[in-house]
C-alpha positions as CSV (number, residue, x, y, z in Angstrom):
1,X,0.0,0.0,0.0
2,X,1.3,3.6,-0.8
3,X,0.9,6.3,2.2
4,X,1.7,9.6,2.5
5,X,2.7,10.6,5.7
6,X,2.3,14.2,6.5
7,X,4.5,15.4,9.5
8,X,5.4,19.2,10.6
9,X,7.9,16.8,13.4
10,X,10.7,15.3,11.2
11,X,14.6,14.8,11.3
12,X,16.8,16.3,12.6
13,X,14.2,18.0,15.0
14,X,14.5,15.5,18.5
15,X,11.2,14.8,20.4
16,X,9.0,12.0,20.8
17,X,6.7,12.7,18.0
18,X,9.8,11.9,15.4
19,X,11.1,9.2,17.3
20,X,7.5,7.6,17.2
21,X,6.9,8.6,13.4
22,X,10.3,7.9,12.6
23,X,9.9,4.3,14.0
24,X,6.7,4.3,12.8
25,X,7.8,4.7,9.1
26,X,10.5,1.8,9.6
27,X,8.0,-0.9,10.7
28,X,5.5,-0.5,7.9
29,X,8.3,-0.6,5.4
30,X,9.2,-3.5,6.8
31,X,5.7,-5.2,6.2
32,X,6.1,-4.0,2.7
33,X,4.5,-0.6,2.9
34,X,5.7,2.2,0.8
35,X,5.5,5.3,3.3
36,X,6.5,8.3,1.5
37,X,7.3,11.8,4.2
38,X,6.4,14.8,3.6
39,X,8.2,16.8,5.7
40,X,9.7,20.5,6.3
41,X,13.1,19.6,5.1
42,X,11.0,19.0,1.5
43,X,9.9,23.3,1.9
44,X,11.3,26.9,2.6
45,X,11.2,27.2,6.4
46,X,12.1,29.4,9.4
47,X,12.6,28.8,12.9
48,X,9.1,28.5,14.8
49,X,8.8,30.9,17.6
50,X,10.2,30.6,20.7
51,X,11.3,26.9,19.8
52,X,14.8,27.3,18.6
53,X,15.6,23.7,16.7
54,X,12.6,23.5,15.2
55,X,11.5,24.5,11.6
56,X,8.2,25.1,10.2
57,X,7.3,25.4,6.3
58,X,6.2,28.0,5.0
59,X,3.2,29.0,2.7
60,X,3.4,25.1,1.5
61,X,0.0,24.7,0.0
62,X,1.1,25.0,-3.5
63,X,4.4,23.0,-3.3
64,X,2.5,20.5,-1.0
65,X,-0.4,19.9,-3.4
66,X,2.4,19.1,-6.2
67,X,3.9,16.7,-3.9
68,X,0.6,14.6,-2.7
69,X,-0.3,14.9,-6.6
70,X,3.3,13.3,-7.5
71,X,2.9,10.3,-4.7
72,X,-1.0,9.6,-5.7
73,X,-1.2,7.8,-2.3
74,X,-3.5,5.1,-1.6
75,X,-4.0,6.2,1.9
76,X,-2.6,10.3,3.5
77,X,-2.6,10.1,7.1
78,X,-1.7,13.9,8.5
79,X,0.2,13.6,11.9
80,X,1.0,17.2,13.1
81,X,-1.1,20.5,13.3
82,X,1.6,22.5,11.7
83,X,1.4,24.2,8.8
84,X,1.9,21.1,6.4
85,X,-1.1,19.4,8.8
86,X,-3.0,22.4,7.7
87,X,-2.0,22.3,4.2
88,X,-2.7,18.9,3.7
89,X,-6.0,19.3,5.4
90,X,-7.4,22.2,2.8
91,X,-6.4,19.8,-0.3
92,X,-7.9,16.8,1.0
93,X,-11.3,18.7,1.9
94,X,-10.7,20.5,-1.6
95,X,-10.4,17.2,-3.7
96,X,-12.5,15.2,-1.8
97,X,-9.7,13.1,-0.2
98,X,-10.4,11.0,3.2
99,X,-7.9,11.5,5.4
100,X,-7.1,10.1,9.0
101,X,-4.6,12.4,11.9
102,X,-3.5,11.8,15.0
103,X,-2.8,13.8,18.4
104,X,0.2,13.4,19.5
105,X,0.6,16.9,21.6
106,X,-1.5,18.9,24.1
107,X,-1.1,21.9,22.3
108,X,-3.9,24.1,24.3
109,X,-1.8,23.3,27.3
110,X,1.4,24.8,25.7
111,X,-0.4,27.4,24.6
112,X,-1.8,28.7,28.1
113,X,1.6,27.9,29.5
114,X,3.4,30.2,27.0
115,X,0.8,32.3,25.9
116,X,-1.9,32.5,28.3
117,X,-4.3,31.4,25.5
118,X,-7.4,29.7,27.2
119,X,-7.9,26.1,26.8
120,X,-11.5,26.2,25.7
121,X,-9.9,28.3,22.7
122,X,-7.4,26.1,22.4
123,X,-9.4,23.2,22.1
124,X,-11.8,24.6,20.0
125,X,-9.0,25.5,16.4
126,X,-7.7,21.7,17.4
127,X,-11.5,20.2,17.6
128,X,-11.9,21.9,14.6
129,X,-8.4,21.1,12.5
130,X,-9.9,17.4,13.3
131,X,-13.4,17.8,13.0
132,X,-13.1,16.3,8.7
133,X,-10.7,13.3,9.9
134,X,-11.9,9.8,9.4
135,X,-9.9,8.8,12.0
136,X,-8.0,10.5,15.0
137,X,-5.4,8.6,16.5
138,X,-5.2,8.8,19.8
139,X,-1.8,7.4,22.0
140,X,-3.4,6.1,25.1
141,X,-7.6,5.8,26.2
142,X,-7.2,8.6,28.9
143,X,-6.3,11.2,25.9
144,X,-9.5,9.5,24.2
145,X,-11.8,9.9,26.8
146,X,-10.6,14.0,27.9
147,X,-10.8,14.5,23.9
148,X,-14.4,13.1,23.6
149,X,-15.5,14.8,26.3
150,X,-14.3,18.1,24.5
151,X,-16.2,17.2,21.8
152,X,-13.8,15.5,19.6
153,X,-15.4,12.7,17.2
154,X,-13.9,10.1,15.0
155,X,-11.6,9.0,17.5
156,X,-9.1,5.4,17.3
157,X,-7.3,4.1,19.9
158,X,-3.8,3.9,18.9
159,X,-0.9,3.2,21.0
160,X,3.1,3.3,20.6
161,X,5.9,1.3,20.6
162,X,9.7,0.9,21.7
163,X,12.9,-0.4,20.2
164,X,13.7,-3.1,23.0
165,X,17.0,-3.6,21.1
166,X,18.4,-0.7,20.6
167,X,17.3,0.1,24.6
168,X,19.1,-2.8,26.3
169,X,18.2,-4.4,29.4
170,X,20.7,-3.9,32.3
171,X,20.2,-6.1,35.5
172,X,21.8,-3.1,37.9
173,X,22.3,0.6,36.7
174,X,25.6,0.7,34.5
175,X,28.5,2.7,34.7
176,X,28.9,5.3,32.3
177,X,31.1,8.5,31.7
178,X,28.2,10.6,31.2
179,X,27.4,9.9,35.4
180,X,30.7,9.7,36.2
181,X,31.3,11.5,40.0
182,X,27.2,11.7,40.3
183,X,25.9,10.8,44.0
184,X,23.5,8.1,43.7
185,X,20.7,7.9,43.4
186,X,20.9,9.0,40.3
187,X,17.7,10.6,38.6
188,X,17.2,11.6,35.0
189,X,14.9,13.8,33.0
190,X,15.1,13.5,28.7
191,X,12.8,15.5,26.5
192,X,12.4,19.0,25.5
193,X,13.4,21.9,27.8
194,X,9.8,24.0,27.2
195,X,6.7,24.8,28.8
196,X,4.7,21.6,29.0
197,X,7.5,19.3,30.5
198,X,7.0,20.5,34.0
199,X,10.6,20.1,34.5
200,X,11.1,22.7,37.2
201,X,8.8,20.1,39.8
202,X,11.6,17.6,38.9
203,X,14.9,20.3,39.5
204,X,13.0,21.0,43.1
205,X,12.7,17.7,44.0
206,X,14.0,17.6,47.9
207,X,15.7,13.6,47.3
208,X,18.8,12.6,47.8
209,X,21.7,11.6,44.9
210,X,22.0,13.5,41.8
211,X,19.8,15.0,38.8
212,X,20.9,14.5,34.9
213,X,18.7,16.1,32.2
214,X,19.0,15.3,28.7
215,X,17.3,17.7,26.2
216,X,16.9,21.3,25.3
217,X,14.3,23.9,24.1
218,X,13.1,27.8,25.6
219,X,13.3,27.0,29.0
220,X,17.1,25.6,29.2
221,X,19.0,28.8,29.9
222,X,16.4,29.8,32.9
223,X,16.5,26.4,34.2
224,X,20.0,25.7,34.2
225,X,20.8,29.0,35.7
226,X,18.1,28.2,38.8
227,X,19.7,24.7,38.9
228,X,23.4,24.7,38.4
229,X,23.7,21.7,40.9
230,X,22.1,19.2,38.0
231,X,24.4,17.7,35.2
232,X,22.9,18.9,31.8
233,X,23.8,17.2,29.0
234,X,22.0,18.2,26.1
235,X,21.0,16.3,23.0
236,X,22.4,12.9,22.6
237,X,23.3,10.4,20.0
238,X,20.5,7.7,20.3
239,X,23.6,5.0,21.2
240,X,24.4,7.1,24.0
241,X,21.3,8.3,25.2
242,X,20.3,4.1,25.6
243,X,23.2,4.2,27.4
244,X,22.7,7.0,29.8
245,X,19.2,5.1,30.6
246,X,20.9,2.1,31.9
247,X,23.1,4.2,33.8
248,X,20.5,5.7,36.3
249,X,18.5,4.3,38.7
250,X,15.1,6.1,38.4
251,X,14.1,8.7,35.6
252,X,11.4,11.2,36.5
253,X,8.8,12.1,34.0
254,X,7.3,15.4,35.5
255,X,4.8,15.9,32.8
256,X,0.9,16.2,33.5
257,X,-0.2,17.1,30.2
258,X,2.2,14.9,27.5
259,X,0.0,12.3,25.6
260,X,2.1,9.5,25.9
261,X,5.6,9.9,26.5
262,X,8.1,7.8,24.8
263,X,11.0,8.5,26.8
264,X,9.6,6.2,29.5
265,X,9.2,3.4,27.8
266,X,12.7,3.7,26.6
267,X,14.0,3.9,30.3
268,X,12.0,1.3,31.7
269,X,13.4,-1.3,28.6
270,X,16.8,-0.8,29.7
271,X,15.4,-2.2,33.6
272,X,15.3,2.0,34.9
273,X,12.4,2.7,36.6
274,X,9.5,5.4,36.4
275,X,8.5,7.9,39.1
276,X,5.6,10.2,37.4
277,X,2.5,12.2,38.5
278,X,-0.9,9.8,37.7
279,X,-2.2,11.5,34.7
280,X,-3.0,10.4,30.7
281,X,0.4,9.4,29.6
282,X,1.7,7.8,32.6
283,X,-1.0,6.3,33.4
284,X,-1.2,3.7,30.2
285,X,3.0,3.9,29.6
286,X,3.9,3.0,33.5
287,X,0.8,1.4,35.3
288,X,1.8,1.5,38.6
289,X,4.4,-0.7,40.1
290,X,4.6,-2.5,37.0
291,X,7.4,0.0,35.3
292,X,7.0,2.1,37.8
293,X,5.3,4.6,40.9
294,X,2.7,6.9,40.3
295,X,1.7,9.5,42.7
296,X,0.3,12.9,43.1
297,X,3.4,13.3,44.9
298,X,6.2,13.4,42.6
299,X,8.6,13.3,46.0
300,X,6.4,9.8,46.9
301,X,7.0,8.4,43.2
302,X,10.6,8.8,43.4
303,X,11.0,6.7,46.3
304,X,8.3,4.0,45.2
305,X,9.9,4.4,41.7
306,X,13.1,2.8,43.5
307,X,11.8,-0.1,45.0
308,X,10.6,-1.3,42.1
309,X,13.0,-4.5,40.4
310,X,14.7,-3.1,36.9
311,X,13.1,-6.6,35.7
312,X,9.6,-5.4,36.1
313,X,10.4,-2.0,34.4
314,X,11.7,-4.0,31.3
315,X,8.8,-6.7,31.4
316,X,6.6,-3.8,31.0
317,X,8.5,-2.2,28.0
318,X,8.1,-5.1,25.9
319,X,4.3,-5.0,26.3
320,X,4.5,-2.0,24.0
321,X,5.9,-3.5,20.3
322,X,6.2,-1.7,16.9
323,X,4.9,-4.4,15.3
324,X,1.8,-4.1,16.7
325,X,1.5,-1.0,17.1
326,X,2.1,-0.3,12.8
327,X,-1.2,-3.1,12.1
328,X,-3.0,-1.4,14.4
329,X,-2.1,2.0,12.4
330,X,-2.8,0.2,9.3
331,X,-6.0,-0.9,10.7
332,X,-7.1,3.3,11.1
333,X,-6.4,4.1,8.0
334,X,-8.9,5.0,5.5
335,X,-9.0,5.2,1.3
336,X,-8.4,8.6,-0.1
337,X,-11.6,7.7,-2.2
338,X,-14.3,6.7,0.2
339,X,-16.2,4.0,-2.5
340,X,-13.0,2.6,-2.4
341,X,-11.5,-0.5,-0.7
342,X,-7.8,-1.6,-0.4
343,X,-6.5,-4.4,1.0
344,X,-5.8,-3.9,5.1
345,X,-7.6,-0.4,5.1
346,X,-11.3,0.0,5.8
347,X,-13.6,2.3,5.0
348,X,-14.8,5.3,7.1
349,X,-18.3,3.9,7.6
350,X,-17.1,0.5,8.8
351,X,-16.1,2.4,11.8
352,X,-18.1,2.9,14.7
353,X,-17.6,6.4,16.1
């Protein structure tokens, strides 16, 4: 089958989103998919604001129609709300394409946290960006039920997966160079340095041992300058980062409002632990005392976080496979003619909504 895979969050940005697409992308080839990207790296962009490291296209429609016309896809799934996700969007609804998307980031919650926008504004442009999808894929049946209760329709559950041998299981926390002179216990923090991480309830953690975070984005400069006592790293080479993982003994995920959160399931398949506040992601990714403590008391997650075996942790990584997880996207995904059927995509109205 021939997809086109419209994504604002593509190489060599460094979140979850392009990790998941990325990996995403890799598995359907592999059941003998043709996946073609369409991605800012294909378009004039500039820097989006305050979110150094990430590019956005701009005015794509034209250029982006050519493209979608050149791939005459089978299937267009649009993954982002950027403006390619946007794009895309107007040409389908212009050529009467069906189309499926996917939330993959609380965006009204960033948007309050850096703009003060409210989140029934919020909510409302993203209800109605995906109001036309045949099919919203949503990472875990918390985000489901909060989005259906805001009025979102079409929605599929659709979860994520983790590459449990590129993120090696180690028995007892490894040494590494990268924690080299760190007190233990040592806790770590990867993702982006920005608004909806929540990292500062992480920095002010009253625990013993040491604090690592790997990442950056608009906060880092504020943060690191409030919190010179934690090791910052940066971005890392995948091989390291795997590394790094296995090094530590808990990571702390300090999100409330992330829809999934991928760098947990990376930590707990190389045996590290997760201590995380009870919310969507968490909630699915962790389940408590299986990869994991939850807590409304991030202080109280830590320390259950520890006790629980690095065995457990990695037992409930591999519950989370790619290979699933691609059939089940396959499964979502709709013709870009709805009288049409192809082989492993139904149509919209065998759906129940």
């Amino acid at each position: 089958m021939k997809i086109a895979l419209v994504t604002d969050a593509w190489e060599p940005q460094v979140n979850g989103v392009v990790v998941t697409l990325r990996e995403l992308v890799r598995e359907l080839e592999k059941l003998g998919h043709q996946v073609a990207v369409v991605h800012p790296g294909q378009f004039r962009t500039r820097p989006c604001p305050g979110y150094p490291g990430i590019d956005i296209a701009v005015r794509p429609a034209r250029q982006l129609r050519q493209s979608l016309l050149a791939i005459a896809p089978q299937a267009i799934h649009i993954a982002t709300e950027g403006p390619l996700g946007w794009a895309a969007r107007r040409h389908c609804m212009r050529e009467g394409l069906a189309f499926t998307t996917a939330f993959h980031t609380r965006f009204p919650e960033i948007l309050r946290a850096a703009l003060g926008i409210p989140l029934s504004w919020g909510y409302a442009l993203f209800r109605h960006f995906h109001r036309p999808s045949s099919g919203v894929m949503v990472p875990t049946q918390g985000m489901l039920e909060l989005l259906a209760a805001r009025g979102f329709r079409n929605l599929r559950a659709w979860t994520h997966g983790v590459d449990t041998q590129q993120f090696q299981f180690a028995p007892v926390p490894q040494s590494d160079a990268l924690t080299e002179g760190l007190m233990r216990p040592i806790a770590l923090f990867v993702g982006r340095v920005s608004y909806e991480k929540n990292i500062a309830a992480f920095l002010e953690l009253d625990t013993p041992g040491s604090k690592i975070v790997c990442g950056v984005g608009p906060l880092e400069d504020d943060l690191r300058q409030r919190h010179p006592q934690a090791r910052w790293l940066g971005v890392l080479p995948r091989p390291l980062l795997a590394h790094l993982y296995a090094a530590v003994d808990v990571f702390v995920f300090p999100s409330r409002s992330d829809t999934f959160g991928l760098v947990m399931l990376e930590a707990m398949a190389t045996g590290t632990p997760v201590a995380a506040y009870r919310a969507e992601g968490p909630n699915e990714v962790v389940a408590h005392n299986q990869g994991g403590c939850l807590d409304d008391d991030l202080r109280r997650a830590f320390f259950g976080a520890l006790s629980v075996p690095r065995s457990a942790a990695r037992a409930r990584a591999l519950e989370f496979g790619w290979d699933q997880a691609a059939s089940l996207f396959i499964s979502h995904l709709v013709p870009v003619h709805r009288q049409e059927t192809i082989h492993g995509i139904v149509t919209p109205a065998s759906h129940a909504q």
